[in-house]
N, C-alpha and C positions, 0 to 999 in steps of 0.2 A: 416488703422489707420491714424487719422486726427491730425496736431500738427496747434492747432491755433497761432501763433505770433510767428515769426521769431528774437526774442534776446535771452541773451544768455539759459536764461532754455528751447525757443524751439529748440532753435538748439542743444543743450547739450543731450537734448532728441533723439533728430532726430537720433544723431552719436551714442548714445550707442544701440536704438533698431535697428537700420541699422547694427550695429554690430553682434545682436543675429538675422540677418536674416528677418527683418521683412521691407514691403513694405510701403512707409512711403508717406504722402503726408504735406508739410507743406506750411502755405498759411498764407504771410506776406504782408504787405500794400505798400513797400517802397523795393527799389530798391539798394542791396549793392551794394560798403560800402555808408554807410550815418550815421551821430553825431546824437549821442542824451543824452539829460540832461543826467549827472551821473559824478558822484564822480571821478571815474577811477580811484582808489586806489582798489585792489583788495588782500584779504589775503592770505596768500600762503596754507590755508587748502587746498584747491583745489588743489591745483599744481600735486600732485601723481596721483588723479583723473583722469588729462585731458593728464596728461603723458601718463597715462594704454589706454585711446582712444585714443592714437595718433595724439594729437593734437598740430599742428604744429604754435607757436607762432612768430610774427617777435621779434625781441631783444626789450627785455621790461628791465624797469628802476626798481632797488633792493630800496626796501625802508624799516630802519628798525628803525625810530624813529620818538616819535608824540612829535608836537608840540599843545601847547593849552592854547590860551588869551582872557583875559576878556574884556568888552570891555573897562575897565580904565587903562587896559595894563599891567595887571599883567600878567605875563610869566613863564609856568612849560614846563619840557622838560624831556620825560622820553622815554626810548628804547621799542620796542615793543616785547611781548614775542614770537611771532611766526612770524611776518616780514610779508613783501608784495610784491608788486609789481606794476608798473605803467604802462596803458595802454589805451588809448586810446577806447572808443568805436567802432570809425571808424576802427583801428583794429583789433578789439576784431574780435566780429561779423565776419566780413571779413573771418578771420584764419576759424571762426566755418562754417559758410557758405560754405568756401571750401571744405573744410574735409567732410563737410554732401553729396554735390555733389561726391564727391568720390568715397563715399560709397552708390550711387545709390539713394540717397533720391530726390525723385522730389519736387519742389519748383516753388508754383506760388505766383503771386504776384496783389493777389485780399483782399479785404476788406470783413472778414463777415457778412452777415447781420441778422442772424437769425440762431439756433439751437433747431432742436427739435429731442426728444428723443421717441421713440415708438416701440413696440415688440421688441426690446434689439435690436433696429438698431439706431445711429444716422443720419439726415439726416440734412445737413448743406445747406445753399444756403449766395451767394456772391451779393456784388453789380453789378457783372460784369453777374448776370442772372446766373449764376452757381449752376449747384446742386452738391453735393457729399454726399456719404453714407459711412458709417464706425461703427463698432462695438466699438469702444474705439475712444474717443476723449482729445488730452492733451491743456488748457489753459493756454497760455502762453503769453498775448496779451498786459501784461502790467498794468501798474497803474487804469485806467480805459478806458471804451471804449462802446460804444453805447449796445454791446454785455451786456453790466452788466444790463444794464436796462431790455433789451427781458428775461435775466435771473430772471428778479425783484429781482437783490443782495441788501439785507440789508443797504450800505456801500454807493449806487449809490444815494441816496432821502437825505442823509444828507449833512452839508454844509464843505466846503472841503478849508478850511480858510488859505491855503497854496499856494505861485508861486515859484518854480524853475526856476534858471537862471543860463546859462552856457556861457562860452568862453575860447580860447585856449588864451598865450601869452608867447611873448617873455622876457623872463627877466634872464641871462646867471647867474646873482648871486645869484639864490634859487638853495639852496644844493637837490641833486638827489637822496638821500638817507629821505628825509623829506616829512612825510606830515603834515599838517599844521591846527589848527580849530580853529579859531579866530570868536569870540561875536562880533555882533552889537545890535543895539535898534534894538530887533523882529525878531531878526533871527540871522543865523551862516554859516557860510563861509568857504571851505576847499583847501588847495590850495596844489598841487602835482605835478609832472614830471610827463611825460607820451613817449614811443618809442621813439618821431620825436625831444623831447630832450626841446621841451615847456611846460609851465607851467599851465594843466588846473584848473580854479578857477569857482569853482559850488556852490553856495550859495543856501540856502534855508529864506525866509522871510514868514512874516503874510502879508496877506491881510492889517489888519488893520496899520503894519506899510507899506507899499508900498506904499498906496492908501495918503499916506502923499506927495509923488511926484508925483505917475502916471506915472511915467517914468524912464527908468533903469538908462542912464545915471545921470539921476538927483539924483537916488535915492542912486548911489553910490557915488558920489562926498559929496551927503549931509549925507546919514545914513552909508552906509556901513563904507566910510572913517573915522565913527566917532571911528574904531579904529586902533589907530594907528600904525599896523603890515600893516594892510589893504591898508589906506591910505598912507603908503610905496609902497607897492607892487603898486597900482593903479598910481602911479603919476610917478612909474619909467618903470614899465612892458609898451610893445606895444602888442595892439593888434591884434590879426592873423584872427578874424572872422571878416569881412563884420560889423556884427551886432552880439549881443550874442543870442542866446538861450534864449528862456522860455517855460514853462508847469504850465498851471494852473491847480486849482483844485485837488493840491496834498493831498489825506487824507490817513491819519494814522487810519482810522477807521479800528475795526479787520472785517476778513473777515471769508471767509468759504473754507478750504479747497477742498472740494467738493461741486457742483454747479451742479442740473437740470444732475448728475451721470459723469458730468468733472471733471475731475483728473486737479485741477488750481497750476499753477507752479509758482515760480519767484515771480515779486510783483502783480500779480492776487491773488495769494494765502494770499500773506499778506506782507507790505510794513517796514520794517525799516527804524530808521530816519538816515538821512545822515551822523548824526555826530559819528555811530559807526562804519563806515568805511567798513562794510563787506555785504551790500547788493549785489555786485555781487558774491560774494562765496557762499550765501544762494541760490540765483537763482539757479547758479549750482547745490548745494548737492539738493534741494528741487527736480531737473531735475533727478539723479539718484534714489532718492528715490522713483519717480512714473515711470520710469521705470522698476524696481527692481518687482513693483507689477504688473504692466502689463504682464510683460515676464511673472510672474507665474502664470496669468489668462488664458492667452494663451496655457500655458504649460501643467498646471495639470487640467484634466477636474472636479476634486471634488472642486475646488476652486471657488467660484462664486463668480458673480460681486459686492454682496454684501461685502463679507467678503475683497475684492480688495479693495471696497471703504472706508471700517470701518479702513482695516488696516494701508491702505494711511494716514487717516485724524489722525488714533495717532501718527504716526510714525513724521507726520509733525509735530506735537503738542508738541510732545516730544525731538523733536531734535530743534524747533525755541523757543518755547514759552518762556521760559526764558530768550535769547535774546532781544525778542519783547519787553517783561516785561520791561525790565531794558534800553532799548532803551528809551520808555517811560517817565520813570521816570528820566534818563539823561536831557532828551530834558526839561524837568519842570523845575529841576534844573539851569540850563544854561540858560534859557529864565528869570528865576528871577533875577535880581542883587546881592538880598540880599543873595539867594539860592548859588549863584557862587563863591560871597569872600567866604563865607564860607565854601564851598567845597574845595577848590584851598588851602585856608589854610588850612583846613585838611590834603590833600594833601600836601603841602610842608612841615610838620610835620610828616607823614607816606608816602614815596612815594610809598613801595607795596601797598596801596590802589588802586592807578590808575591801574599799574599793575594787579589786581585783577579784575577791573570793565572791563578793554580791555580782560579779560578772559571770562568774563561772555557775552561779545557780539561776542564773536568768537568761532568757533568749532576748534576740534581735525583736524588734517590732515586724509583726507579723501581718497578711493581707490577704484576700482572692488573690 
């Protein structure tokens, strides 16, 4: 079995079917630990999950209440119903990586370059000249990746009008218990504690506003700081990175949870937007749910690969889609002006609303 991309739904994979016994090969591009774009606010549904694998975290930060401003600086502040926690990528990864080692999974660190599927064998080949074969293949490779095009994914030909930007910082006066999701002109900004006890701050913006500076520093001193939570945090925070993080080409476009008979994980499978806070808990649960149907492909010989794959693609369908939905429709909201006093005052007129919408982008606690 082939697990393509080493974050967290491949590695999450890796541990549970190295669990049930199975010989695993996972082939990731980059060399742990190493940062990459992400929120690093994570929801505690996972938590009993990665308990039951045995997955051993360093001390991560309890977070149990959002913040969220517009960008003329209006300010609501509501508890969250199921809480979080703050972690670092460089972390994260790290813990799962070890654990997968552990339990025998082998791990190389090549680039795919092609997948093809023939008489119920896959046969993969790397940039590094590499072949491998495998009867089951899990995609897990991320946002996008050269691989979606050899797949001709739907998602890859269209325009992808999104850049993420990340960096860690020092600022001792953001409460540890907060994460934070503050508007600017064309984009939104989340700001959270994470292990080592810094503040990481991951924005998300358009093209068409970035492309008004062409440049991150400029583009935060001029757009982001236009509000003023932001522009707090940026003119008192020091920065810990060198240089921050960015990823272009971020699309919300839906995708396919199955691809050319791959079982796709994480945000291969399908991307939520940053501002509902729980794209790394869906990576996760999305990780056991195609394991869950592997193991019984393997297991029961009347089960075939079709029915694996039918049943994969509802079970995903069924446990995110309404999430995605309402992610969607958030980000519309919040990106308008007009759309946001108005929401925000609804909200501070019924505050279970918010309540309600952080329900709707979050799952149940999760377990074996």
């Amino acid at each position: 079995m082939i697990i393509i991309g080493g974050g967290l739904a491949g590695l999450t994979s890796a541990i549970h079917l190295a669990r049930e016994g199975y010989n695993l090969l996972l082939l990731e591009r980059y060399p742990y630990p190493h940062h990459k774009v992400c929120g690093e606010y994570v929801s505690n549904e996972i938590a009993p999950y990665l308990e039951s694998l045995n997955v051993t975290l360093p001390k991560t930060v309890a977070i149990d209440t959002l913040q969220l401003s517009t960008k003329q600086g209006k300010l609501l502040q509501t508890k969250l119903p199921l809480g979080g926690f703050g972690i670092s990528r460089y972390a994260f990864d790290n813990s799962l990586y070890k654990r997968a080692l552990a339990l025998g999974v082998s791990v190389k660190f090549e680039t795919v370059k092609n997948v093809n599927f023939l008489k119920d064998v896959f046969n993969l080949d790397t940039e590094n000249e590499n072949r491998y074969s495998a009867k089951v293949i899990i995609g897990a490779y991320g946002k996008r990746s050269g691989l979606d095009k050899q797949l001709n994914r739907n998602f890859i030909n269209k325009k992808a009008p999104w850049i993420g930007v990340k960096a860690h910082y020092d600022l001792q006066e953001f409460p540890d218990n907060l994460v934070a999701l503050h508007n600017f002109e064309g984009g939104y900004g989340g700001l959270s504690k994470i292990e080592s006890g810094a503040v990481n701050f991951c924005y998300l913006a358009s093209y068409k506003s970035f492309q008004t500076e062409k440049n991150i520093e400029k583009f935060n001193s001029k757009v982001v700081a236009g509000n003023k939570f932001l522009n707090h945090f940026l003119r008192n925070a020091q920065p810990l990175f060198d240089e921050p993080m960015s990823i272009a080409q971020v699309s919300f476009e839906r995708k396919q949870a199955i691809e050319g008979h791959i079982l796709m994980c994480g945000d291969t499978a399908g991307l939520i937007h940053p501002l509902c806070g729980n794209g790394m808990a869906m990576a996760i649960h999305s990780a056991k749910l195609a394991s869950e149907r592997i193991h019984t492909f393997f297991k029961n010989s009347d089960y075939t690969r079709a029915q694996m794959e039918s049943d994969y693609r509802k079970e995903w369908r069924n446990t995110f889609r309404r999430r995605l939905q309402t992610g969607r429709v958030l980000q519309s909201l919040l990106l308008s002006e007009r759309a946001t006093n108005m929401l925000m005052g609804t909200i501070a007129k019924s505050p279970g609303l918010i309540r309600s919408l952080i329900k709707r982008t979050h799952g149940k606690p999760i377990s074996l």
